[in-house]
TILUMTI-180432 format. One line per 2 residues: number of its first residue (from 1); their letters; for each residue x, y, z of N, C-alpha, C. Coordinates in Angstrom, 1 decimal, always signed. Atoms other than C-alpha are relative to their C-alpha. Last residue first. Layout:
BEGIN
NUM) A) X Y Z X Y Z X Y Z | ...;
***
This chain:
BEGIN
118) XX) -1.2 -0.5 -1.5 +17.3 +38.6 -162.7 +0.4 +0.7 -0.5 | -1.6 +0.8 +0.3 +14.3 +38.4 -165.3 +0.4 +0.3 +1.0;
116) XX) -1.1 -1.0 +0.4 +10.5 +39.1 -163.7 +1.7 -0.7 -0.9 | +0.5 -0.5 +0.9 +7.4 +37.0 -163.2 +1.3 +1.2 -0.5;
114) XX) +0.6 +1.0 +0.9 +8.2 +36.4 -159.6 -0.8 +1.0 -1.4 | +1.8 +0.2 -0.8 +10.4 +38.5 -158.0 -0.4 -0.4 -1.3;
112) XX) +1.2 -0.8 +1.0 +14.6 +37.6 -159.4 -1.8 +0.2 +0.8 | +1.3 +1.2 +0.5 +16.4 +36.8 -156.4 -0.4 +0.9 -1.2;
110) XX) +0.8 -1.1 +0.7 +19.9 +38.5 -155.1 -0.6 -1.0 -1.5 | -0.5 +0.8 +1.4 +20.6 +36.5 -151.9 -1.0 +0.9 -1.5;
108) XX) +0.6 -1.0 +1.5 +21.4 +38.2 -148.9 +0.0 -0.8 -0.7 | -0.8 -0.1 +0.9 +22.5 +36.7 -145.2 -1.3 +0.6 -1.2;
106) XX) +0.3 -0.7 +0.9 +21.6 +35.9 -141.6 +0.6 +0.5 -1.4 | -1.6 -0.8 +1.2 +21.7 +32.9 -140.7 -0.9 +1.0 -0.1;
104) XX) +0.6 -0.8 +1.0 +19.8 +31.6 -137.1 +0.9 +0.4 -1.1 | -1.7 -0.6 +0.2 +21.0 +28.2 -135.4 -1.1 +1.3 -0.7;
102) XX) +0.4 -1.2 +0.4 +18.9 +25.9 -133.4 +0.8 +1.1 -0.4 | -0.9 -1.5 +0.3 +19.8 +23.0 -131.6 -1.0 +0.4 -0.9;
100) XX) -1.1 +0.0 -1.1 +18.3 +19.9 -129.8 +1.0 +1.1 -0.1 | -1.6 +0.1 +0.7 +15.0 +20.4 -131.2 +1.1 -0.4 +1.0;
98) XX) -0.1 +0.4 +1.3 +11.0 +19.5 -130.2 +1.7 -0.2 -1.1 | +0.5 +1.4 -0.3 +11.0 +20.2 -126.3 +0.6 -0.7 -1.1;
96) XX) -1.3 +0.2 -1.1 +12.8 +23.9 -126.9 -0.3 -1.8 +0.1 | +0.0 +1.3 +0.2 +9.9 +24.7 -129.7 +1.3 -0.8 +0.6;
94) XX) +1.4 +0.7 -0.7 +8.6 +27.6 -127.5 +0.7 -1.2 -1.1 | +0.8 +1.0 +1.4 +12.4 +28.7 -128.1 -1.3 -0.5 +0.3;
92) XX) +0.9 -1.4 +1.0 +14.1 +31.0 -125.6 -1.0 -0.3 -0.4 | +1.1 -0.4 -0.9 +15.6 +27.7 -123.5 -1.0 +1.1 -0.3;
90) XX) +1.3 +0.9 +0.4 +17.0 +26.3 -127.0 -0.9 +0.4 +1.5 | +0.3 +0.4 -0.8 +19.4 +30.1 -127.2 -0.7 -1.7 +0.4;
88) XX) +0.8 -1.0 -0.7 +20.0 +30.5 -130.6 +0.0 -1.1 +1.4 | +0.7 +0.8 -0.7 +23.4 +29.5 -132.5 -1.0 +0.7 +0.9;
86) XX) -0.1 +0.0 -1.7 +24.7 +32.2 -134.6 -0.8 -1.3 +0.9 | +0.3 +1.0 -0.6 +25.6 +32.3 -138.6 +0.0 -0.3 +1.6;
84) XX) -0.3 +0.7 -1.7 +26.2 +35.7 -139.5 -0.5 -1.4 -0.3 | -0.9 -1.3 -0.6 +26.8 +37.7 -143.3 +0.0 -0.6 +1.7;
82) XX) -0.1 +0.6 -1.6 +26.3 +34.5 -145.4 +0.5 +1.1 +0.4 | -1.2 -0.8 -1.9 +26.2 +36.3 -149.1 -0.5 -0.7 +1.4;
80) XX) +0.6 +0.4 -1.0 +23.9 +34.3 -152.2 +1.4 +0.2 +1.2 | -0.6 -0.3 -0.6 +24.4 +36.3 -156.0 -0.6 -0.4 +1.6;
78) XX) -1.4 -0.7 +0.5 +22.9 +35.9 -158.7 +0.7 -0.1 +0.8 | -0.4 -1.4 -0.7 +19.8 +33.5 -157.2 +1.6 +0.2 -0.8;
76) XX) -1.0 -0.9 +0.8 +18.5 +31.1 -159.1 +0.3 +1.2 +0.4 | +0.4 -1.5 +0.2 +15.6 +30.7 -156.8 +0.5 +0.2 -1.0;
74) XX) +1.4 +0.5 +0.3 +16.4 +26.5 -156.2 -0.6 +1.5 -0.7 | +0.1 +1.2 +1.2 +19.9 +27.5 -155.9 -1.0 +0.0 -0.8;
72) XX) +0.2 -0.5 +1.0 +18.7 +30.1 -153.9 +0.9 -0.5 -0.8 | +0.7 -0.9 +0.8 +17.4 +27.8 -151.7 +0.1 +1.0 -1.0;
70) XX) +0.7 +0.6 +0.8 +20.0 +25.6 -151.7 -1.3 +0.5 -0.2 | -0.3 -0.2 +1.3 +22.4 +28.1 -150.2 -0.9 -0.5 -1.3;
68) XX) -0.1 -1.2 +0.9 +20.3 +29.0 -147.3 +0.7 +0.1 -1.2 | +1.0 -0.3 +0.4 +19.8 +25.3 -146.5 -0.4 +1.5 -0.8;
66) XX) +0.7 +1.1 +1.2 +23.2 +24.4 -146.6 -1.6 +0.4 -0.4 | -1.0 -0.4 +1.5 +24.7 +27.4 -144.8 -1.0 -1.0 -0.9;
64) XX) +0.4 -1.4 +0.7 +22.1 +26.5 -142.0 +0.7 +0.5 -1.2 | +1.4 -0.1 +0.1 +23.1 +22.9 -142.0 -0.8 +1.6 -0.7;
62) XX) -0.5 +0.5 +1.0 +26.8 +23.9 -141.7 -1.2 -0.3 -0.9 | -0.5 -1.5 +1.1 +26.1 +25.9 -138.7 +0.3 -0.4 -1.3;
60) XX) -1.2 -1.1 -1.0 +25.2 +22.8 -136.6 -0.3 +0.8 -1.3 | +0.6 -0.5 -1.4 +24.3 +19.6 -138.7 +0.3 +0.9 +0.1;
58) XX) -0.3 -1.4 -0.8 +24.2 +18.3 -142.5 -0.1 +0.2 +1.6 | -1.3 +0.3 +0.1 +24.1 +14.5 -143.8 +0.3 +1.4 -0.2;
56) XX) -1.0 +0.8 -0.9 +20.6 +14.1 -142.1 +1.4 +0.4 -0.4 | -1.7 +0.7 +0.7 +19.1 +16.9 -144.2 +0.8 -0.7 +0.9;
54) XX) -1.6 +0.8 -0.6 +16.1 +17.7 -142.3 +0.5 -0.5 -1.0 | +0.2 +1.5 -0.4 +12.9 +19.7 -144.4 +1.4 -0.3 +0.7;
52) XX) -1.0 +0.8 +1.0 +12.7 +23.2 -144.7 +0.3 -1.7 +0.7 | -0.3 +1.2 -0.9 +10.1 +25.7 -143.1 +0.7 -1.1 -1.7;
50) XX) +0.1 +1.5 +1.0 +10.5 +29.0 -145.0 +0.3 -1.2 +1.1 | -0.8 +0.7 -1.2 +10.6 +32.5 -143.7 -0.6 -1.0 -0.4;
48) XX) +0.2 +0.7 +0.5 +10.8 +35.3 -146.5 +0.4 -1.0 +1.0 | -0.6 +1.2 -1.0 +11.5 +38.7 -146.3 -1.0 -1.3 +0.3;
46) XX) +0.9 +1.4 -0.5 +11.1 +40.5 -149.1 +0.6 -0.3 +1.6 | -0.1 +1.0 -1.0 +12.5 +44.3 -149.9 -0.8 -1.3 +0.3;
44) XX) -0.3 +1.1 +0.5 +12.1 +46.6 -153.0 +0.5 -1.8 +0.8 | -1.2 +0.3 +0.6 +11.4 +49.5 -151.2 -0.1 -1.4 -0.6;
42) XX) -0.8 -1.1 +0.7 +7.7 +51.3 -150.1 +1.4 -0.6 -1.3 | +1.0 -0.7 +0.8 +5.3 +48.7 -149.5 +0.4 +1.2 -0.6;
40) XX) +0.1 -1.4 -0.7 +7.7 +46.3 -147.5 -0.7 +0.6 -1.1 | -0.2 -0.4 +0.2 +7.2 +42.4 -148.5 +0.1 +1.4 +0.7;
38) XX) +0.3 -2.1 -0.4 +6.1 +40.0 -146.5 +1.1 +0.5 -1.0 | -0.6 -1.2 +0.9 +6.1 +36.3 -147.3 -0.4 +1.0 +0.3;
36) XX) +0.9 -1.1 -0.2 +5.6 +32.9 -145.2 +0.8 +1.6 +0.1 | -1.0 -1.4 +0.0 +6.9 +29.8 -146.7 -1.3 +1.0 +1.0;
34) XX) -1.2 +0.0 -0.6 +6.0 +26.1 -146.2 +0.4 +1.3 +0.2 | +0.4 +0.1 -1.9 +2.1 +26.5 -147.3 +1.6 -0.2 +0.9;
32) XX) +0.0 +2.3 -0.7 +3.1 +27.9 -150.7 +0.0 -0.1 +1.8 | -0.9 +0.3 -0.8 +2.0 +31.4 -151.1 -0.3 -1.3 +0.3;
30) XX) -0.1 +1.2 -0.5 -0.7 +32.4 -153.6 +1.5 +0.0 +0.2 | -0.1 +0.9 +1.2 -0.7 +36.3 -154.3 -0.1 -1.5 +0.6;
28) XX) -0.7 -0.4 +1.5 -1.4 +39.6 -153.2 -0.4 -1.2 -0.9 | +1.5 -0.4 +0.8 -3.1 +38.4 -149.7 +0.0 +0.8 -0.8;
26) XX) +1.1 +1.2 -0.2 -0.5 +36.0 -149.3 -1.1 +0.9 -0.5 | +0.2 +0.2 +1.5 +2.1 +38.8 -149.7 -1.1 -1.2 -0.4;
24) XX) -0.3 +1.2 +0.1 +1.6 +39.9 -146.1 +0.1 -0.6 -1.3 | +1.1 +0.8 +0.3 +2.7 +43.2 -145.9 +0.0 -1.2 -0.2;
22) XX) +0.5 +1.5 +0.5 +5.2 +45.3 -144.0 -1.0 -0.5 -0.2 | +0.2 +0.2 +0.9 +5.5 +48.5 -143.4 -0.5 -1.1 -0.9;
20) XX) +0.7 -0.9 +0.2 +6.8 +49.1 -139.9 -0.3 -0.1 -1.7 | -0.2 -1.3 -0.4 +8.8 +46.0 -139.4 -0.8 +1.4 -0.3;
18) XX) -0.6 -0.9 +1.3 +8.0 +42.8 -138.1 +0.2 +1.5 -0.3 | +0.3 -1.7 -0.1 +8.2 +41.1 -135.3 +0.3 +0.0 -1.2;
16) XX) -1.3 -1.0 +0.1 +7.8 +37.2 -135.4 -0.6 +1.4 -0.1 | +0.2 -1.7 +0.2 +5.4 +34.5 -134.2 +1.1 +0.4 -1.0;
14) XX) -0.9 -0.7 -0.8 +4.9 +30.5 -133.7 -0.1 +1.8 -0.6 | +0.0 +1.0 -0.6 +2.2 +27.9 -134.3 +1.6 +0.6 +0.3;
12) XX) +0.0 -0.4 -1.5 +0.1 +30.4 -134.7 +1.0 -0.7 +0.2 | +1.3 -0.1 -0.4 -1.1 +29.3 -138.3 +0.1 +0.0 +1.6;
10) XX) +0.4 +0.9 +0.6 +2.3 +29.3 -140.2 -1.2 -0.5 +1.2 | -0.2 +0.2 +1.2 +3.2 +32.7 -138.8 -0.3 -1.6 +0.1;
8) XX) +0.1 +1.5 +0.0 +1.4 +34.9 -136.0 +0.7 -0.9 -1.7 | +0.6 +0.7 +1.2 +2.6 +38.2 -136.7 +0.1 -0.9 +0.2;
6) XX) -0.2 +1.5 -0.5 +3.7 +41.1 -133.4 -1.0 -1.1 -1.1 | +1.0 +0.6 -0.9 +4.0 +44.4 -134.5 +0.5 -1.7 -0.4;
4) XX) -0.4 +1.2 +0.4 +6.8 +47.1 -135.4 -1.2 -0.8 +0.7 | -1.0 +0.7 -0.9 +5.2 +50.3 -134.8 +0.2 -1.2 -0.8;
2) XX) +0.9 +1.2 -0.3 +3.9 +52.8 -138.2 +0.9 -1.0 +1.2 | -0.5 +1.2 +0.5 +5.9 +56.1 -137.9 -0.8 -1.2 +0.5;
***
């Protein structure tokens, strides 16, 4: 089994692990400079990490809801599930200086892939 490895994302300026399979969809297709896309090579899976602008008239956990909904808004998504909302650490964070919170969601939203119907 391929290991999980370590992926510089929007040009170092922080990481993540990913999981044994994963590709970068960039060198498939054009990727807007806010997102950064992997797919898996076997299943029908994305994962998809998106820098999003401040909404002053959101904070906290409410924020994250907001942002995860309005993107698949923006996606037309069928279907958009909130399965956690958690606050992260801000001492963990190499951007600890730059925020004063930090929240992660995790959740589903069922996307059409590009060029396809939903």
């Amino acid at each position: 089994m391929e290991p999980t490895r370590d992926y510089p994302l929007f040009g170092g300026a922080f990481s993540a692990t990913l999981p044994p399979g994963a590709i970068d969809v960039s060198d498939l297709r054009p990727v807007p400079d806010n997102q950064e896309v992997f797919c898996h090579r076997v299943t029908d899976q994305s994962l998809i990490v998106e820098l999003l602008e401040l909404q002053a008239h959101v904070q906290g956990e409410e924020a994250a809801r907001y942002h995860f909904e309005d993107v698949g808004g923006v996606q037309e998504a069928r279907a958009v599930q909130v399965e956690t909302v958690q606050p992260l650490v801000l001492e963990n964070l190499a951007l600890r200086g730059c925020c004063q919170e930090a929240w992660i969601l995790s959740g589903q939203q069922q996307v059409a892939k590009e060029n396809h119907q939903p």
